[in-house]
Every structure is written in structure tokens, then in C-alpha cells.
N, C-alpha and C positions, 0 to 999 in steps of 0.2 A: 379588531377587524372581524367581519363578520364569515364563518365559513361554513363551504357548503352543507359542511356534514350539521351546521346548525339548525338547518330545514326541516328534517325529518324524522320521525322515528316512529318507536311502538314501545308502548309504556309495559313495563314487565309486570304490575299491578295494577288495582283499581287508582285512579287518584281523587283528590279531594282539595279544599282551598289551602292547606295548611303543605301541599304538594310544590307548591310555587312560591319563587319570591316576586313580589311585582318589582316593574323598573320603572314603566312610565305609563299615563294613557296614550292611545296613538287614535283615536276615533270616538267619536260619541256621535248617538243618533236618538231620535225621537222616542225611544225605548230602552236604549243599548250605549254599553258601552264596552268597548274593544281596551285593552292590557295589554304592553309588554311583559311577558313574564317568563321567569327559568326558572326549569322543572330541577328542584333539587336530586332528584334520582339522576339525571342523564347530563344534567348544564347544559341543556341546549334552549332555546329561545322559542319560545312560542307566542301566537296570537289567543289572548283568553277574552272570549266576549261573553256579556254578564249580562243579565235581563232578572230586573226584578220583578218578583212572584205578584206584587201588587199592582205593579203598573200594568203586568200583561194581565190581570183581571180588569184594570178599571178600560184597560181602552181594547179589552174582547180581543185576545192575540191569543189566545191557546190552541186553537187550529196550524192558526202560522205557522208557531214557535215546532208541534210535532211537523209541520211540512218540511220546512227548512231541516229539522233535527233527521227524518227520513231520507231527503232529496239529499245532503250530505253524505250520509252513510252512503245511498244508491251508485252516487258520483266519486266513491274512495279509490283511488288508486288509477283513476283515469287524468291523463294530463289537461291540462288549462284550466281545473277546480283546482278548491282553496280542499286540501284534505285535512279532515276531521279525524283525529286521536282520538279524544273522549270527548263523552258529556258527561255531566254530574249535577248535580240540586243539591242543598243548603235548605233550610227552613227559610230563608229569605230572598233565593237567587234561583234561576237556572243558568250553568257553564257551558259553552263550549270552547273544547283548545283545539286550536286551528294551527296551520301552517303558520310562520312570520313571514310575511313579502315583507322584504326590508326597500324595495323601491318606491311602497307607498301606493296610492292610486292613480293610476291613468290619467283620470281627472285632474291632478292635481300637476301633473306632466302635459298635460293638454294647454292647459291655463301657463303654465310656462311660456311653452313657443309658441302659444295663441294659435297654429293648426300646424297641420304636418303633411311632406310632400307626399306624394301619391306610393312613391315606392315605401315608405316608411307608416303610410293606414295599409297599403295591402300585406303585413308583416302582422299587424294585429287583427286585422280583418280575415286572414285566412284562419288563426288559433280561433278566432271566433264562431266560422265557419263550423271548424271542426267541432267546435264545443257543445253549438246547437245543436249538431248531427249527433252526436253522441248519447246527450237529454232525447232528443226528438227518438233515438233509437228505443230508448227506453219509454217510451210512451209519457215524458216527461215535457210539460212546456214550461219555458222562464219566466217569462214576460214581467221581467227588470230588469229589462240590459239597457246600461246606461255605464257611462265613463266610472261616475263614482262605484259601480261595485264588478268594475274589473283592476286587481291589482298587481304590480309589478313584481316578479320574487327576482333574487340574487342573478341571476343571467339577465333580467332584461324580456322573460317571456310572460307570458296573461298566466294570471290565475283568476277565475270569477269566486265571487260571492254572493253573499244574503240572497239565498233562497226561500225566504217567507213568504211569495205570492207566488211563489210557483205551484203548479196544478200536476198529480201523477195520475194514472192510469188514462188519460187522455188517445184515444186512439184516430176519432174523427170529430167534428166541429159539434163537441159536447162540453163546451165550457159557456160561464153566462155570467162571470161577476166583473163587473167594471173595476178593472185594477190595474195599476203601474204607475208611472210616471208620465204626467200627464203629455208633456213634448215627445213622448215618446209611445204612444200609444194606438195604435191599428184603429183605422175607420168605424171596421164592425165593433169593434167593441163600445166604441163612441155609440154608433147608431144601436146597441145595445141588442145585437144579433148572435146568436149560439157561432161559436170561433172555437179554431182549434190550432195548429200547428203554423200558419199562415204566420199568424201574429207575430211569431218570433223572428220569422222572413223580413216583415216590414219595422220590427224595431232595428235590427240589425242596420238596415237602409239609412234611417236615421240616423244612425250611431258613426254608421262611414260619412255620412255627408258634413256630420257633427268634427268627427278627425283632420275634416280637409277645408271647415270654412272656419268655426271653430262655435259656431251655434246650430243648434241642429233645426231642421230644414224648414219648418213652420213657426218657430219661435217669437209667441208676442207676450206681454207680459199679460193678458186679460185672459181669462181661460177659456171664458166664454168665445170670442173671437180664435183663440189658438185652436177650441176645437172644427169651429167653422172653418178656416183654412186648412186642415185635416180633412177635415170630411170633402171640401170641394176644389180647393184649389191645390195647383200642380208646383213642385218648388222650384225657385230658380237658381237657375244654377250657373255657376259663373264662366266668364269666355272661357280661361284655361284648363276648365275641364275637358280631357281626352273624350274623343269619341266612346271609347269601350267601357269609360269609368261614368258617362250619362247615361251608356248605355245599360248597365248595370244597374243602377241608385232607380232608372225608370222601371227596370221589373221588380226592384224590390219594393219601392213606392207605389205600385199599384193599386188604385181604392179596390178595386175588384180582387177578395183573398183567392179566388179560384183560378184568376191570370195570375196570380204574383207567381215571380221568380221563385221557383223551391217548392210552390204549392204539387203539384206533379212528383217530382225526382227525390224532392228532396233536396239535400245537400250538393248530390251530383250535377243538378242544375248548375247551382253556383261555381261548383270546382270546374268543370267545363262553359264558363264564361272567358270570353277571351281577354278581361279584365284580371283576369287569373292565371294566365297563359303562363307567366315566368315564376309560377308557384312549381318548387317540388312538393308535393303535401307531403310522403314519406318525411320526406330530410323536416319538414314543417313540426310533422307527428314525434320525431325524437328530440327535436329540437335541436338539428343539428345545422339552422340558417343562420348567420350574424345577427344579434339583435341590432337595430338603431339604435338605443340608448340602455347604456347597461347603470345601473343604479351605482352612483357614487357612497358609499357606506360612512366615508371619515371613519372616527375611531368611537364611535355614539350607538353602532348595532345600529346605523339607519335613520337615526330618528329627526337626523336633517331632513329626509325625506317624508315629513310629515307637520301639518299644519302646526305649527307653536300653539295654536290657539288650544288645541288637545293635548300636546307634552307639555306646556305648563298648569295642566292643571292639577290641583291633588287628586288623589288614589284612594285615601283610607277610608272614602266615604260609602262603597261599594255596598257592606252588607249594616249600615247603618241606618237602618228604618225597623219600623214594627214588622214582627215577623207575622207572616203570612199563613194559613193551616193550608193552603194548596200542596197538594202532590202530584207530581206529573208521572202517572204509572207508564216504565217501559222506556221514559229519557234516561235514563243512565245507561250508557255503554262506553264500553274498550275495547281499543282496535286489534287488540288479542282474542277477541271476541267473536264470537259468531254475525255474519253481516245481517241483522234481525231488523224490520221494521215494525211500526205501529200502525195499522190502519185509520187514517181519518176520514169523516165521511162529508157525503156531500161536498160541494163546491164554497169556495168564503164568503162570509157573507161582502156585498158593494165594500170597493176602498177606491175610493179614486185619488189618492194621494202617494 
């Protein structure tokens, strides 16, 4: 069974792959793939995701890969992030070791009970809240929130990840690269207009409407037409929606990012919407609310909570390709370490995927 103290820690030295045993994959993505593994110094359980050095050349991800590797670091130690221990490189690889959420992904709990009651999205919807505000504090936009990259840890509360399209030093609506997910992505950026902190307002909107109908709000399968209904039409929303909870989804859905909910205040918008009204944020901020669904672990460290399609597949394939002569100066770090970042410059180039 899996316990708390297997969460977290700080590595008393540098590590390296020969530092962990793997146990299973728990994730794979267009570039990536996420390990179960434990760290032979400590026996505790961590999340290791692995990007190899060739892939992030052929398909131009090395801006990402130091945003994500920065926006990590930036975000250590604040609650509802997935916290980062180390990074490391290999001639063939770059690591990061992450928190383990043995709950899995939201997504993946979404798809279960096919949506969820109002009191049970306003429970992930306020840590969300808080999480943008947090980013937004630091001059930090996400704009990739989406079920799949918020995950569940051992109590039942958010943690977010994959920060590779997020933007730092952002302060006013000086961003211009067409990126996220595309159901989930702000008009201006559609209509391809300089956006800034907004955008993360109106994903958010999407993301609660997404929790309580169980597709989010514009979703057609043609992209073309999905971004048309973004850009002009209003979503609908169903009779049992509360007044206070249409009233909400309408400021954060606003095509106009200078009305939208949050564009103003901020965060404080939201937290004084009366859709919010029976939120404590403190007691939210320690995490000391009931979760609705606390993760059932069985005796697997979790890994019922995770697609079969990813723990059955093999592991030893990870650093089995031609090695690569890339070096990423300045990714390697330890949380014993000084909080340092990398500068990257300019904005990413277009991804609209």
C-alpha cells in the first residue's frame, strides 16, 4: 500500500538512471514517456519522464522542454503542481523525476463517471483557481489545462502538469503563438491577436463545463468548424445548470478577453463569485476540504489507476536508440540545489496541437 511519506522528498545527491529501479510505464505521449520508479537511496516512488534527445530535435521541442524544465522549478513547493526533484541527461535522454499521483489523471476519472455533480467540479475548480493565480502571480501563463494534465495524488487533491507550452515573464497581452489544445483554446488566440493572462480564464471555463457535461463546451470533431463555434457561437448549457454556475461559465467564456471574468482582479474575481460562495479557500489552500474521490491504491502502488494500455507495455526500450551529440546546458538540477533558471527567449514558434 502506498504511503504518504512515498510522495515526497529531496535527494541527498545528484541522481542519474542507474539511481532508480523502474516498475512500470504509467503514461506515454507524443514525445514522452512517464516510469514508475524507486529511487534506490530513499525507496520512495516517483514519477520519471523521459524525452528523447532525438525526438525533441526532429520535431523542434528544445525551447519547450527548458520551459517546462524552468516553469517546474518556478512552481516547487507551491501546492496543486506536480513537484520536481531533479532533472538529468544521458547521452540519449533528458529526465525528469516528479511527484508519483497514484490517483492517475482527472481525465481518466472524468471518463469514469462521465461528469460530475456541481459540488464535486467546484472541489477541483477552486485548487484550479488557485493554481492559475499562483502561475498568473508569477508572470507565468499555462495554456494547457485540460483534464489529461491535471493529476490526482494519494488524498484525492490536483496536482497539474506538462508545462511545455507555457509562456514566463508574461506580464500584459504580449504573447502571439498559436498553442494548446485545440477544444480548449481562447478566441484571440484563434483570431491570432497578442493575448495574455485572459486565456487561462477562458480555458478554465471550458475545463468546468467539460467536468459537469462531460465534453467541453464547443466540441466537434472537425477543427475547422470547432474553431468557428469558439470564435462566434455561445455554449449551451443545460436546464440543471444553477443560476450562479451559468452565471460563472458566461464570464469565463467571454469572447471579449478584456470582459472576461478574472481579466480585471484576477483570481479574486473568481474567488468572490457567488458560484464560490461555500468555498473556504484557506481550508482549500491546506487541503484540509474532503476530497470527493480519494484514489483506491489496491496493493499495485496505484497502478489500477492507470490506462493498461501504458502498464502493459515494456520499459527497457527507453534509452535504446542512436545516441544523440545534443546537450542541454543548465537542465540538470537538484532540489538541494539552488532554485536557478535558464533563460529562453522569444515566444514558441505556432503549435496548435
Amino acid at each position: 500500500m502506498l504511503s504518504r511519506s512515498d510522495l515526497s522528498s529531496s535527494f541527498s545527491k545528484r541522481v542519474d538512471l542507474s539511481s532508480f529501479l523502474t516498475l512500470s510505464v504509467i503514461g506515454k505521449g507524443s514525445y514522452a514517456e512517464v516510469l514508475l520508479v524507486r529511487n534506490k537511496e530513499d525507496n520512495k516512488l516517483y514519477a520519471m519522464k523521459c524525452i528523447k534527445k532525438k525526438t525533441i530535435a526532429l520535431e523542434k521541442q528544445e525551447t519547450h522542454i527548458m520551459t517546462e524544465r524552468n516553469v517546474l522549478i518556478a512552481m516547487k513547493g507551491q501546492p496543486f503542481f506536480v513537484k520536481v526533484h531533479a532533472t538529468f541527461q544521458t547521452e540519449k535522454c533528458l529526465y525528469f523525476v516528479l511527484d508519483y499521483c497514484p490517483g492517475g489523471e482527472l481525465y481518466r476519472l472524468l471518463r469514469r463517471y462521465r461528469h460530475f455533480s456541481e459540488r464535486e467540479t467546484q472541489f477541483y475548480a477552486a485548487q484550479l483557481v488557485l493554481a492559475i493565480e499562483m502561475m498568473h502571480n508569477k508572470n507565468i501563463l499555462y495554456r494547457d489545462l485540460k483534464p489529461e494534465n491535471v493529476l490526482i495524488d494519494s488524498d484525492g487533491y490536483i496536482k497539474i502538469t506538462d508545462f511545455g507550452l507555457s509562456k514566463q515573464n508574461v506580464e500584459k497581452n504580449e504573447a502571439k503563438s498559436i498553442c494548446g489544445t485545440p477544444e480548449y483554446i481562447a478566441p484571440e488566440i484563434i483570431r491570432k491577436k497578442a493575448y495574455g493572462k485572459p486565456v487561462d480564464w477562458w480555458t478554465l471555463g471550458a475545463f468546468i463545463y467539460e467536468m459537469l457535461v462531460g465534453t467541453p463546451p464547443f466540441y466537434v470533431s472537425n477543427r475547422h468548424d470547432l474553431f468557428q463555434h469558439i470564435k462566434h457561437d455561445d455554449p449551451k448549457y443545460p436546464f440543471y445548470f444553477s443560476s450562479n454556475l451559468k452565471s460563472l461559465l458566461e464570464g469565463l467564456l467571454e469572447k471579449n478577453p478584456d470582459k472576461r471574468l478574472g481579466s480585471r482582479l484576477g483570481a479574486d474575481e473568481l474567488k468572490k463569485h457567488p458560484w464560490f460562495a461555500n468555498i473556504d479557500w484557506m481550508a482549500m489552500y491546506l487541503k484540509k476540504v474532503e476530497a470527493p474521490f480519494v484514489p483506491y491504491c489496491k496493493n499495485n502502488n496505484g497502478l489500477n489507476n492507470f490506462d493498461p494500455e501504458f502498464t502493459n507495455m515494456r520499459f527497457d526500450q527507453i534509452e535504446a536508440d542512436e545516441t544523440s551529440d545534443m546537450h542541454f546546458t543548465g537542465f540538470t538540477w537538484n532540489s538541494n540545489e539552488n532554485l536557478k533558471t535558464i533563460e529562453t527567449t522569444g515566444d514558441e514558434e505556432p503549435n496548435d496541437s
